[in-house]
C-alpha positions as CSV (number, residue, x, y, z in Angstrom):
1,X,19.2,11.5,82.7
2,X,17.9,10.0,79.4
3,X,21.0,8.7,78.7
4,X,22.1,7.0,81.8
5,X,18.4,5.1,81.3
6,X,19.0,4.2,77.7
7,X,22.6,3.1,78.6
8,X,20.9,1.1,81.6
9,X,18.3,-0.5,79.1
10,X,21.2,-1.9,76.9
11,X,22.4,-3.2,79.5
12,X,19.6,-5.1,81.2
13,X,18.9,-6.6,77.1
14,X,22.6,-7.8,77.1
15,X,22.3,-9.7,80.2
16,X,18.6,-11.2,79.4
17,X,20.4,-12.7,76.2
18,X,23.3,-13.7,77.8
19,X,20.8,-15.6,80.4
20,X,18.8,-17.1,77.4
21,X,22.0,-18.4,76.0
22,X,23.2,-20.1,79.2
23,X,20.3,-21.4,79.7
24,X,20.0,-23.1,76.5
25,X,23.1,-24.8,77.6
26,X,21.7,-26.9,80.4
27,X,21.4,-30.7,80.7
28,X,18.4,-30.7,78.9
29,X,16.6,-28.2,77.5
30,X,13.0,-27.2,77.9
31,X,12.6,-27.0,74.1
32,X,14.0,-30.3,73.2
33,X,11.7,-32.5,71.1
34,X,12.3,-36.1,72.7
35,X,12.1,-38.5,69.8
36,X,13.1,-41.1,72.5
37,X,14.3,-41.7,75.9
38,X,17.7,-42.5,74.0
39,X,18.3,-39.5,71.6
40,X,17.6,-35.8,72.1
41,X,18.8,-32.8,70.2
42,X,17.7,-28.9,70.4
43,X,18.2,-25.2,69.3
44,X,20.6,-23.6,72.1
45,X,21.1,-20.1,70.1
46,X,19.8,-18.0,68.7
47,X,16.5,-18.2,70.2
48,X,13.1,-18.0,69.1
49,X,12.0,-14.1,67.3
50,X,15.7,-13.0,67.6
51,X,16.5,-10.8,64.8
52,X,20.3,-11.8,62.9
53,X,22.2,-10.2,60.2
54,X,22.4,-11.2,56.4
55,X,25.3,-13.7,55.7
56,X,27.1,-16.1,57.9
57,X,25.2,-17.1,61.1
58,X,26.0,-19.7,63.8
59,X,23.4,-21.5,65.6
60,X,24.7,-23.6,68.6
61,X,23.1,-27.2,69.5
62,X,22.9,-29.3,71.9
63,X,23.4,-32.8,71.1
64,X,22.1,-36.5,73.5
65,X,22.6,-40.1,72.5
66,X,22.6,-42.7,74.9
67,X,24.4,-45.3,72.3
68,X,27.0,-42.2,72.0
69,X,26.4,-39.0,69.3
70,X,28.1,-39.9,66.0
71,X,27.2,-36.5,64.7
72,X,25.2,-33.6,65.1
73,X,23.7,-31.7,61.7
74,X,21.8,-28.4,61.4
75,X,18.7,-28.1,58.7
76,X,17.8,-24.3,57.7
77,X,14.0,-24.3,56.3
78,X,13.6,-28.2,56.1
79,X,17.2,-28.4,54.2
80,X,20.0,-29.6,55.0
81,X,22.7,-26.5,55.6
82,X,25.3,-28.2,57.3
83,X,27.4,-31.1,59.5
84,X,30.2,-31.7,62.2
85,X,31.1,-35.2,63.2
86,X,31.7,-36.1,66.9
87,X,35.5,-36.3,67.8
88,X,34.6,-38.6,70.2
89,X,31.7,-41.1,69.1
90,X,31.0,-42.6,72.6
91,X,30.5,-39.4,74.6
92,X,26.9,-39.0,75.0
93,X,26.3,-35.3,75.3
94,X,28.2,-33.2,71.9
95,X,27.4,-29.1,71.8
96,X,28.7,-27.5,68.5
97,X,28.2,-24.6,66.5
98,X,27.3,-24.9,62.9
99,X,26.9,-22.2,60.5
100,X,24.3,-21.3,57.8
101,X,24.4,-18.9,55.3
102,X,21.4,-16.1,55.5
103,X,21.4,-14.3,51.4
104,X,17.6,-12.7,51.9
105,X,15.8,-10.9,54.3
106,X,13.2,-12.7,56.1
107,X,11.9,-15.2,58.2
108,X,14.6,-18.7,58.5
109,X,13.3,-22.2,60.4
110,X,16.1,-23.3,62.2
111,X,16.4,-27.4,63.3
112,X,19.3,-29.4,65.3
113,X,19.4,-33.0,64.6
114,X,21.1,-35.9,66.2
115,X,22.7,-39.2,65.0
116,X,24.0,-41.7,67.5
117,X,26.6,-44.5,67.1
118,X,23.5,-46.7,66.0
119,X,21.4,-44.9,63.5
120,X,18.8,-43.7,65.5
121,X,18.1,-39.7,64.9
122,X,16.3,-37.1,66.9
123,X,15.4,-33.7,65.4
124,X,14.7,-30.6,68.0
125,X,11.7,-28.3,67.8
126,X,11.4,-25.4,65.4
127,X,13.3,-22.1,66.2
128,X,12.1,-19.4,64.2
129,X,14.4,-16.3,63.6
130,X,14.5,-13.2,61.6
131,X,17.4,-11.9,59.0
132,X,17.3,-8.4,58.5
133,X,19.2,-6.1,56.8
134,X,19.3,-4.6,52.9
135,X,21.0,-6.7,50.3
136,X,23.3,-4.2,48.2
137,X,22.3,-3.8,45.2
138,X,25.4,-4.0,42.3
139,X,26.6,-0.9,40.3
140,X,27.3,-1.5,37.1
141,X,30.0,0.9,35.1
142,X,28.9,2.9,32.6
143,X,30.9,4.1,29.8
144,X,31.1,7.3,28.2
145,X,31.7,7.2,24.5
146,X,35.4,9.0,23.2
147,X,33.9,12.0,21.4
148,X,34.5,11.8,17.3
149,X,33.9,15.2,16.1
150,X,32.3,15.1,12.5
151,X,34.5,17.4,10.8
152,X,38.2,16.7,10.0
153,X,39.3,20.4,9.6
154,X,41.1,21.7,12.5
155,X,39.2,24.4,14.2
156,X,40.6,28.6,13.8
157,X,40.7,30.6,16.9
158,X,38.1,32.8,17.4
159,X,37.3,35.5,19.9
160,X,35.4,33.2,22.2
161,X,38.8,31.3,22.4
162,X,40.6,27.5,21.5
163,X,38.7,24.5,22.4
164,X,40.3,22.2,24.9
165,X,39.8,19.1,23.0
166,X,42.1,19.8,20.0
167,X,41.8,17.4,17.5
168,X,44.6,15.3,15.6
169,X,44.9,14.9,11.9
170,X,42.7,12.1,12.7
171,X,40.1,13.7,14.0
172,X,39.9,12.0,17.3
173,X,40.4,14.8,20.0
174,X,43.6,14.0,22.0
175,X,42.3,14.3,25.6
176,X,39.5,11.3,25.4
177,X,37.9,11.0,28.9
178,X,37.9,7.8,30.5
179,X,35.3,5.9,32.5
180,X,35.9,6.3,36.2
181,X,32.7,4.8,37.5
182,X,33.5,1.5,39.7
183,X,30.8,-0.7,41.7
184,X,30.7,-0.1,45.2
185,X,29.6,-3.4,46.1
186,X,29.7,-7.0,44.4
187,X,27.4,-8.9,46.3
188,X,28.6,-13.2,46.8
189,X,26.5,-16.1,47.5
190,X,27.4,-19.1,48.8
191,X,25.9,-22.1,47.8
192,X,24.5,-25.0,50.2
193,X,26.7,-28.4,49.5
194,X,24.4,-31.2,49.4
195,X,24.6,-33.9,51.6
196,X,27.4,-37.3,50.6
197,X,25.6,-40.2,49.7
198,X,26.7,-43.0,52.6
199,X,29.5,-45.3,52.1
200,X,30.0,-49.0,52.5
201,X,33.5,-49.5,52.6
202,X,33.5,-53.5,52.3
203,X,30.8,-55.8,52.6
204,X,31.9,-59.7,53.3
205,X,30.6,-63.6,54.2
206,X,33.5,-65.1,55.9
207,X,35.5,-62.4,55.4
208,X,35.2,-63.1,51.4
209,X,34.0,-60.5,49.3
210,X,31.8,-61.8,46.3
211,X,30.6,-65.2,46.7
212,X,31.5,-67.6,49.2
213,X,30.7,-71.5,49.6
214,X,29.4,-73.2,52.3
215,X,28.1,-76.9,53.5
216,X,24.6,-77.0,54.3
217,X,23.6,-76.0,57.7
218,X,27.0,-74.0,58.1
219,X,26.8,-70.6,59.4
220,X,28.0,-67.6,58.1
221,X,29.2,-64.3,59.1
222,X,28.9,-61.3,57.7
223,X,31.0,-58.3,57.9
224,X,30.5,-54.7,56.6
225,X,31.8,-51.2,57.6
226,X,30.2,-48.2,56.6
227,X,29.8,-44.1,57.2
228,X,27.8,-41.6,57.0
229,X,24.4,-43.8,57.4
230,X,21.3,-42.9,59.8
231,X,19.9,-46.4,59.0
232,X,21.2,-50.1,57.1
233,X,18.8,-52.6,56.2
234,X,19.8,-56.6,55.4
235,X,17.8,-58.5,52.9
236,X,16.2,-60.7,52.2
237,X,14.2,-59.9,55.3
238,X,14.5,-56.4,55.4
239,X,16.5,-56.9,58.3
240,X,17.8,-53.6,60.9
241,X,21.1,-53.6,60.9
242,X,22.0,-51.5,64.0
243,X,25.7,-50.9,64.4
244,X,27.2,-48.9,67.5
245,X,30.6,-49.7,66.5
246,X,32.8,-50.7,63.6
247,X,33.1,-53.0,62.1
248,X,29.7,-54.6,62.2
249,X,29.0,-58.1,62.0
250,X,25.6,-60.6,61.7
251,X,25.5,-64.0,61.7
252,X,23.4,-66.3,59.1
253,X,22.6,-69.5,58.1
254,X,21.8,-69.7,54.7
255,X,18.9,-72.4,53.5
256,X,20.2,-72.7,50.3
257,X,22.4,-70.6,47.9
258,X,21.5,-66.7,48.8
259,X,22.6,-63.2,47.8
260,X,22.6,-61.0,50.4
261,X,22.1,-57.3,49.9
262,X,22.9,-54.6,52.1
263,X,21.6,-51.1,52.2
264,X,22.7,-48.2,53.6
265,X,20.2,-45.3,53.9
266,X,21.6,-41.7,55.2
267,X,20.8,-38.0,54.6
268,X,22.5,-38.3,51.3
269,X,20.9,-40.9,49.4
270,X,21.1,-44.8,49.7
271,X,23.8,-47.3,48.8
272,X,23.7,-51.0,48.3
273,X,26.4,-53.6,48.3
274,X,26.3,-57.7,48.1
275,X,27.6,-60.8,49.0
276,X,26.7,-64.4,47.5
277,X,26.4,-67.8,49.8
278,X,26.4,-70.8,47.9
279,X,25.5,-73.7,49.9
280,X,26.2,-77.2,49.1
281,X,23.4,-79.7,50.3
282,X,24.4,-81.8,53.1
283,X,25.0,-85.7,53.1
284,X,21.3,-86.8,53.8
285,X,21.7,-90.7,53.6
286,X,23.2,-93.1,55.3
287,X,26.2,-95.6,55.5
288,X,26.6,-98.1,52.2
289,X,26.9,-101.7,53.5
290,X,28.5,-103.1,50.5
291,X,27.8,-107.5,51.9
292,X,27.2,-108.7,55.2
293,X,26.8,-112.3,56.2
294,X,25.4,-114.3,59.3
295,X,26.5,-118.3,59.4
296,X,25.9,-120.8,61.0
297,X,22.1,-121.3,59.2
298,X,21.6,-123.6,62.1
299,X,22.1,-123.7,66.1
300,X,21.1,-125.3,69.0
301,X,19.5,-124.0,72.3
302,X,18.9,-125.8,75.5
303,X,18.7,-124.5,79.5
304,X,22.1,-125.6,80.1
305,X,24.2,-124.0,77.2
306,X,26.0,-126.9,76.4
307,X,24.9,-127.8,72.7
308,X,26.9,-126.5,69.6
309,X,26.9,-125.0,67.6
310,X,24.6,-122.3,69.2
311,X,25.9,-118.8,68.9
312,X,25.6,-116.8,64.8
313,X,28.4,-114.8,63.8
314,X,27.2,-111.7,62.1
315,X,30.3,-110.1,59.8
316,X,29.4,-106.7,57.4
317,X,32.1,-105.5,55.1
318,X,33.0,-102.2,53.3
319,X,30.6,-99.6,55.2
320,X,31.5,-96.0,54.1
321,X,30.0,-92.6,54.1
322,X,31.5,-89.1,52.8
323,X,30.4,-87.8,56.8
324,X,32.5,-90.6,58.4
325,X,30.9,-93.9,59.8
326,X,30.0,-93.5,63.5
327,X,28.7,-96.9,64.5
328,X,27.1,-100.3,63.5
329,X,24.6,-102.8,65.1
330,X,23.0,-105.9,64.8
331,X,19.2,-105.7,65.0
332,X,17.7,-109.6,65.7
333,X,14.8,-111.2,68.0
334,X,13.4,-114.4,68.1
335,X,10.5,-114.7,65.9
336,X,7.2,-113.4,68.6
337,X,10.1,-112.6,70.3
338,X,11.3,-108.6,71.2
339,X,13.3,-106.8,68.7
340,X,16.9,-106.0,70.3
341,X,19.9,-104.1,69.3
342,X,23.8,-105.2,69.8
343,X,26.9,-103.3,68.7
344,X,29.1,-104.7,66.4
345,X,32.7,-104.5,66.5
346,X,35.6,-102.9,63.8
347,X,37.8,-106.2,63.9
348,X,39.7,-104.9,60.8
349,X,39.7,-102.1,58.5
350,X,36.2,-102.2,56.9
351,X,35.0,-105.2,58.6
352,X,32.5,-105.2,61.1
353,X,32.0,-108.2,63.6
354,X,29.4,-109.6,66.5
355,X,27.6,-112.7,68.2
356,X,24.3,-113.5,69.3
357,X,24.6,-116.5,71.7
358,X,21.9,-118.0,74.0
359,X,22.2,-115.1,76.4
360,X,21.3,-112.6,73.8
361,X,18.5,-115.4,72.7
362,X,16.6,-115.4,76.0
363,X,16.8,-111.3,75.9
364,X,14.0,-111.5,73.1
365,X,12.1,-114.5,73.8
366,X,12.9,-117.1,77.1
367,X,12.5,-119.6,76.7
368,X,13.4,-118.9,73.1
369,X,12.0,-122.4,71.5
370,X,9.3,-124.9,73.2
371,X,11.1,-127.5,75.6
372,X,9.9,-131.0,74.9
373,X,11.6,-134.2,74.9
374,X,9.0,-135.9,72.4
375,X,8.7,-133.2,70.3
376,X,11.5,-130.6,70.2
377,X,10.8,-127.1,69.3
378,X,12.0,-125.1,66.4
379,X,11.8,-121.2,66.3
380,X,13.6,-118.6,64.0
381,X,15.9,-116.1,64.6
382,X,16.3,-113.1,62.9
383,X,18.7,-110.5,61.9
384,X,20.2,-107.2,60.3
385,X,22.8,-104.3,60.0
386,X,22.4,-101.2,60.9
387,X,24.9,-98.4,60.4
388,X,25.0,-94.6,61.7
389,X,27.0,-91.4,60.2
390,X,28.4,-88.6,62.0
391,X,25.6,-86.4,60.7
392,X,22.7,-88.9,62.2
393,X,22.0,-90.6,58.7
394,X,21.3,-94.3,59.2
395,X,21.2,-97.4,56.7
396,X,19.8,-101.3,57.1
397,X,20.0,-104.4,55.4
398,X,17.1,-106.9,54.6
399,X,16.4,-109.1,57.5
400,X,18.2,-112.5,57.5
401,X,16.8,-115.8,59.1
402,X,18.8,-118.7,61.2
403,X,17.1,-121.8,62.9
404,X,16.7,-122.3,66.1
405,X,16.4,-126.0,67.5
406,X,15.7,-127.2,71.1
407,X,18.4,-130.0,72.1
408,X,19.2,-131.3,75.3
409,X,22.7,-131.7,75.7
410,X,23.1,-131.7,79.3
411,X,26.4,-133.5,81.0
412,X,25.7,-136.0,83.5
């Protein structure tokens, strides 16, 4: 009857274990620690106070990203003890077994951690176990020394009979026992590899590695690929670099000539790797108006429009700019008159061309001299270039002056 209970016992622990285990595999464990809503990771076997053997144990853990688990890792007493890298980086749930080696007795810490596709990590709560066993102690050899007997004359029979070890003319007995002892047990350790220090594979601006060279106001783009990083910084600016797939890239536009430095932080260490942007300063000024010219110096106005001469013929030559001329205008008004604004025409390479008649005269000022038959008016008109670049710098010439008379010339 003992028996059968004892048997039954066994039984009943097999099955709570086997529960425990099962359990732990569920969508998401009640011991989790929840460093986010995005990233989860805990300790699905062996549980908490379970006692395992010296040497090689495996502890299972369950892995949650919602960027997609790059890789789970297990730490043994705050260390790192070991690694396995998702097969599939985008799948958001992982499970794998990773193993630790257990050299001493005693009590172990054991943590799950998490690394998604963007950095972010999670570590599970503590799960304390229990190694037991004896570690076997080494037996060493121990030689027995060949027996030299201190006398070189070969021993006579006597009644009590020949001794077994007969020596030679040497005097080193023939039959020299032999060590036969051997160690029952050579204990082995293996050591814990440390952790790689992460990688950047290639680090570019433009997809130049070095230095690069760009016009002002240009932007740039970066491009890197790395592995085996929880976290990558950008400076200047300490910038996160979050990357949930390769390669990764981050725009910029550079103020002025910049080296940019990126850093990639993981379990292993940090690494660093730059790219230079040297930035040439934009065009900041405007067209060059080499001459310009306005003729007649003299024209006539009247209500009819029928004097001459009374339209100015403004002409600018050679207007250039490295960004590429856009446009040119003549700026006049009559003097206490409103400044306006006509285009001017390319008539010929270089050459810029437009009139201001009595139409454009009354725009400013109408009438644009005093009407008077005893005493005609005289008024002033006056004038300059402008020219525009295709980057928005603009130019202008000093302001020119033309006279303006009231004549009647009407045709009866």
């Amino acid at each position: 009857m003992d028996s059968r209970r004892r048997i039954f016992t066994v039984l009943c622990g097999v099955l709570l274990v086997s529960a425990l285990v099962l359990a732990g595999c569920g969508e998401e464990p009640r011991d989790r620690e929840v460093a986010s809503a995005l990233v989860w990771s805990s300790v699905g076997g062996p549980g908490a106070g379970v006692e395992i053997p010296l040497g090689e144990n495996r502890v299972l853990c369950h892995n949650f990203a919602v960027a997609g688990v790059a890789q789970g890792e297990l730490f043994v007493n705050g260390a790192f003890a070991n690694r396995m890298a998702n097969p599939d980086p985008a799948a958001t749930k992982f499970n794998t077994e990773l193993t630790f080696q257990a050299d001493t007795p005693g009590a172990y810490r054991l943590e799950c951690v998490v690394i998604d596709q963007g950095g972010l990590t999670a570590r599970s709560k503590e799960v304390t176990v229990f190694v037991t066993g004896e570690v076997p102690t080494p037996t060493t050899a121990v030689e027995i020394p060949t027996a030299t007997p201190t006398s070189t004359e070969v021993p006579t029979a006597t009644s009590t009979g020949v001794p077994t070890d007969t020596p030679t003319s040497t005097g080193v007995p023939t039959n020299t026992p032999t060590s036969t002892a051997t160690p029952t047990h050579t204990p082995t350790s293996t050591p814990t590899t440390p952790p790689q220090p992460p990688s950047i594979n290639y680090f570019h601006a433009n997809g130049t590695p070095g230095s690069t060279t760009v016009n002002a106001g240009a932007v740039v783009n970066l491009s890197f690929e790395w592995q085996r990083v929880s976290e990558g910084y950008l400076d200047p600016g300490n910038i996160p670099m979050a990357c949930p797939a390769m390669p990764c890239t981050y725009e910029v536009i550079p103020p002025a000539t910049t080296t940019y430095t990126l850093r990639a932080v993981g379990p292993g260490g940090q690494t660093t790797a730059q790219v230079t942007v040297v930035v040439i300063p934009g065009d900041t000024t405007g067209p060059s108006i080499a001459r310009w010219a306005v003729s007649p110096a003299l024209i006539y106005w009247d209500q009819y429009d029928s004097c001459t001469p009374r339209e100015v013929t403004v002409n600018a030559y050679n207007i250039t700019d490295p960004s590429g001329v856009s446009g040119v205008k003549v700026v006049y008004r009559m003097k206490n008159g409103s400044w306006q604004a006509k285009s001017m025409n390319q008539v010929q390479t270089g050459m810029w061309s437009a009139t201001i008649g009595p139409n454009d005269l009354e725009l400013s000022l109408n009438p644009p001299v005093t009407v008077g038959a005893t005493a005609p008016g005289t008024n002033s008109l006056e004038c300059s270039v402008q020219a525009f670049d295709s980057v928005g710098n603009q130019s202008q010439t000093e302001v020119r002056t033309v006279t303006v008379q009231y004549r009647s010339c009407r045709v009866t």
